[in-house]
C-alpha positions as CSV (number, residue, x, y, z in Angstrom):
1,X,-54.9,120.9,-165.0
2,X,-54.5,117.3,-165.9
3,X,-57.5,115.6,-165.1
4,X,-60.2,112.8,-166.5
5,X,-62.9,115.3,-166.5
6,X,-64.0,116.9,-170.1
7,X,-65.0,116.2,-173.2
8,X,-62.4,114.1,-175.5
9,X,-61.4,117.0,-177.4
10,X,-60.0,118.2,-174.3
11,X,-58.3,114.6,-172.7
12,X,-56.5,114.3,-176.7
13,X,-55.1,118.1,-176.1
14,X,-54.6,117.6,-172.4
15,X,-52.4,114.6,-173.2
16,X,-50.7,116.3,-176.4
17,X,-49.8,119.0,-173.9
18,X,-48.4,116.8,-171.0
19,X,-46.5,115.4,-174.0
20,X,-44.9,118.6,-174.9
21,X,-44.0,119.6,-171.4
22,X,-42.1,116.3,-170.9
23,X,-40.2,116.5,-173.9
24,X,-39.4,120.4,-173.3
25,X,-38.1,119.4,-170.0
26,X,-36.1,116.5,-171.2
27,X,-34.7,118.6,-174.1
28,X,-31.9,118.5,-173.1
29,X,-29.6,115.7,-172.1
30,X,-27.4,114.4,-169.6
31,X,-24.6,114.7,-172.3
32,X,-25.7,118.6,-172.7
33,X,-25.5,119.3,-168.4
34,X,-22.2,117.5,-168.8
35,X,-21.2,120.5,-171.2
36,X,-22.5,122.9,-169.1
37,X,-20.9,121.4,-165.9
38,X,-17.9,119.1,-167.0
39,X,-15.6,119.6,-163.6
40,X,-18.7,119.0,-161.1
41,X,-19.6,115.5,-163.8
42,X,-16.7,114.5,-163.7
43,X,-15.7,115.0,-159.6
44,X,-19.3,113.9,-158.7
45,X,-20.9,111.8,-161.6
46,X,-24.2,110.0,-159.1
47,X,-24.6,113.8,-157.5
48,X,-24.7,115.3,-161.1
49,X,-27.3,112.7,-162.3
50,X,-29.3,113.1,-159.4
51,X,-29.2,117.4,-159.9
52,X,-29.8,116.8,-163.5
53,X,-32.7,114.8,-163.0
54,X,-33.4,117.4,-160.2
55,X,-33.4,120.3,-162.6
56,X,-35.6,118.6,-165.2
57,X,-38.2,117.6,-162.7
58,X,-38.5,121.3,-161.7
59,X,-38.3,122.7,-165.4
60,X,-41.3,120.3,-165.8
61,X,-43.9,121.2,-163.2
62,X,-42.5,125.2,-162.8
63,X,-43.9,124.5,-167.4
64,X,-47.1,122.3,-166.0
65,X,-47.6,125.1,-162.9
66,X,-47.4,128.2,-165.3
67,X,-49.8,126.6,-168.1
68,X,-52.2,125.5,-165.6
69,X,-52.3,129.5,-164.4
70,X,-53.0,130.2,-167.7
71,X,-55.0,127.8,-168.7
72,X,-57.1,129.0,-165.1
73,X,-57.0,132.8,-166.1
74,X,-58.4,132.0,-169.4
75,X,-60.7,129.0,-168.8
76,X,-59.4,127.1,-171.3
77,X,-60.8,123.8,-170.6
78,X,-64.6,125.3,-170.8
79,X,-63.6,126.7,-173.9
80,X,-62.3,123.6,-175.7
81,X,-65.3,121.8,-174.3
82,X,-67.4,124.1,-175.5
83,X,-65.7,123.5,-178.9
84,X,-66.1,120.1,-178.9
85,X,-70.1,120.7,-178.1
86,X,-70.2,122.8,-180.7
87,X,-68.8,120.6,-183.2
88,X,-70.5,117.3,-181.9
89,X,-73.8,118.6,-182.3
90,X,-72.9,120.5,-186.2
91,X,-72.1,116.6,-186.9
92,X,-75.2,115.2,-185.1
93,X,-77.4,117.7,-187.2
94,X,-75.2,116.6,-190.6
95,X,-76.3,113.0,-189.8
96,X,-79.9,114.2,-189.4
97,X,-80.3,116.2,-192.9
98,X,-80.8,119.5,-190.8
99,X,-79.2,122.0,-193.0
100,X,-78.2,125.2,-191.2
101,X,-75.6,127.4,-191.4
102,X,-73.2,125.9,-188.3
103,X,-73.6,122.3,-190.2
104,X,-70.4,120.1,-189.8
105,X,-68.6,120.7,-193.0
106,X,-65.0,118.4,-193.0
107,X,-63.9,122.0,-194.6
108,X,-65.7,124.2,-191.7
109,X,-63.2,125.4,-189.7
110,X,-63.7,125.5,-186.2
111,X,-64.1,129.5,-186.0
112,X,-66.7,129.8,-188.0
113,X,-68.5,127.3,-186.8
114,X,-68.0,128.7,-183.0
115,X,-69.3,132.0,-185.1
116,X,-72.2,130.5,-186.5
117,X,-73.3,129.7,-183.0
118,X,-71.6,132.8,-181.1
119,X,-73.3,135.7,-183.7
120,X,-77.3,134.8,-183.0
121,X,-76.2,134.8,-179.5
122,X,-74.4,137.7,-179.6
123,X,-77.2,139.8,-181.6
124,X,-79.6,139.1,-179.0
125,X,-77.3,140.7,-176.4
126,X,-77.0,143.6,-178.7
127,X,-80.9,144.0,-178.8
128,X,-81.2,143.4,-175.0
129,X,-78.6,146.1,-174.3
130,X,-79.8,148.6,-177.0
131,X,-83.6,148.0,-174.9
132,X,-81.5,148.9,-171.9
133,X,-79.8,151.8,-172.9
134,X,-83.4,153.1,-174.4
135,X,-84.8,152.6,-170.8
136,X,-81.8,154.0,-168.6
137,X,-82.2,157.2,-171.5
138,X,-85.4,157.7,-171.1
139,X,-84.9,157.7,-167.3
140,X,-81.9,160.2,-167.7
141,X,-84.7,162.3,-170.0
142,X,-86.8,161.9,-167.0
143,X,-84.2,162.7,-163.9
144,X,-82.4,165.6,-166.3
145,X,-86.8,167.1,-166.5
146,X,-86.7,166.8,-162.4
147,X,-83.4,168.4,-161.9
148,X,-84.3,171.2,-164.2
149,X,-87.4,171.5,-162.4
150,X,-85.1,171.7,-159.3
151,X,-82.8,174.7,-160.9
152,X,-85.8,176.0,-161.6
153,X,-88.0,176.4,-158.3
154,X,-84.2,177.0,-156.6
155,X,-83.7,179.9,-158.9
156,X,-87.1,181.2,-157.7
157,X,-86.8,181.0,-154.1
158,X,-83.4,182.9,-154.6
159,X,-85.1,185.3,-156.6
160,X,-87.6,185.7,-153.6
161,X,-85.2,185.7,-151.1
162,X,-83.4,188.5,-152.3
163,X,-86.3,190.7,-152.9
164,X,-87.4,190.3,-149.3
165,X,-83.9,191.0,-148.1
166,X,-84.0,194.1,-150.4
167,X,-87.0,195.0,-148.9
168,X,-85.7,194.4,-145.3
169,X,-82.8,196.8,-146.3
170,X,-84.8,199.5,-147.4
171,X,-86.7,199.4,-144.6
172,X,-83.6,199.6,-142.6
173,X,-82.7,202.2,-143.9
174,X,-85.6,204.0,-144.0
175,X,-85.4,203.3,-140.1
176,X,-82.8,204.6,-139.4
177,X,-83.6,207.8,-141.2
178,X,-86.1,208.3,-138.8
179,X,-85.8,211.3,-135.7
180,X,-84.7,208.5,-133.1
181,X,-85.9,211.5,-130.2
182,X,-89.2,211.7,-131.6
183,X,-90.0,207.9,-131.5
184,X,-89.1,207.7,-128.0
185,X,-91.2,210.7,-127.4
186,X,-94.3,208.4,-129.2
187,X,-93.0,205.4,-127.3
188,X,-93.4,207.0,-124.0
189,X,-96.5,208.5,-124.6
190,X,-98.1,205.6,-125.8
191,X,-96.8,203.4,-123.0
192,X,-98.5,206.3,-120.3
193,X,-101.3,206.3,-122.2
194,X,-101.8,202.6,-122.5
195,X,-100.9,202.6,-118.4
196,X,-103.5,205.1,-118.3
197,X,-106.6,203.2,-120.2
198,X,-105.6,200.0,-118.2
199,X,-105.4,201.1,-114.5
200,X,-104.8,197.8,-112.2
């Protein structure tokens, strides 16, 4: 977390910050662990320094160790930079006479300058994803026309498919309805007299 990289914004806050964690670790006092531990001061006075100064040192980077995770999670860093671009440039367009609405103002607070700049931005992402949800409706117009279309012939061939099974029901039936002694009468008659056109 505590680097030379950034803009200045972010080395004045980085340094305010390493500030605050030395101080929070350092809160309390020799005097104050003395309280807390006055038979292990008193028995072992160079020991109890050392695990005071021991217990501080940790306070301090387990404080500098869980900022930096935050400060990682949440790209802090980028974002004050970003700031400090944003700002730098609203003064450098002050100095120039460019009147806009982001212009450095010693009143402007820095969210409404980070709006000023954020908004245009963000309405264009609104119209790009507005074109993209016209497309990918129109394709769901288009996919919801094909599977219809699907149903549609599917529903057909069922349609067919039962009729020819009807048909191959009734004629089932009518099958067996039929004298089975009399077709094998035909059938052997036919096969004699198909024997007896075709001599070999």
């Amino acid at each position: 977390m505590f680097d030379q990289d950034g803009s200045r914004r972010w080395m004045h806050f980085q340094s305010a910050l390493q500030l605050a964690i030395q101080r929070s670790a350092r809160k309390w006092t020799f005097e104050d662990f003395a309280e807390c531990f006055p038979l292990y001061v008193e028995e072992e006075k160079n020991a109890a320094s050392v695990t005071f100064n021991i217990i501080s040192d940790f306070i301090e980077k387990q404080d500098r160790d869980d900022i930096t995770q935050l400060f990682e999670k949440y790209r802090v860093r980028e974002n004050i930079d970003i700031l400090h671009k944003i700002v730098t440039d609203a003064k450098t367009r002050k100095e120039r006479g460019e009147i806009t609405r982001d212009v450095w103002r010693e009143d402007l607070q820095p969210r409404n300058a980070v709006c000023a700049r954020t908004i245009p931005v963000l309405v264009a992402e609104a119209a790009r994803l507005r074109e993209t949800l016209a497309q990918l409706e129109e394709e769901n117009r288009e996919l919801q026309t094909q599977l219809d279309d699907n149903i549609q012939a599917k529903d057909e061939a069922d349609l067919k498919t039962l009729e020819l099974l009807q048909r191959l029901e009734d004629t089932y039936t009518q099958w067996e309805k039929l004298p089975m002694d009399i077709i094998e009468d035909w059938t052997v008659q036919t096969a004699n007299a198909l024997k007896s056109s075709n001599p070999q």
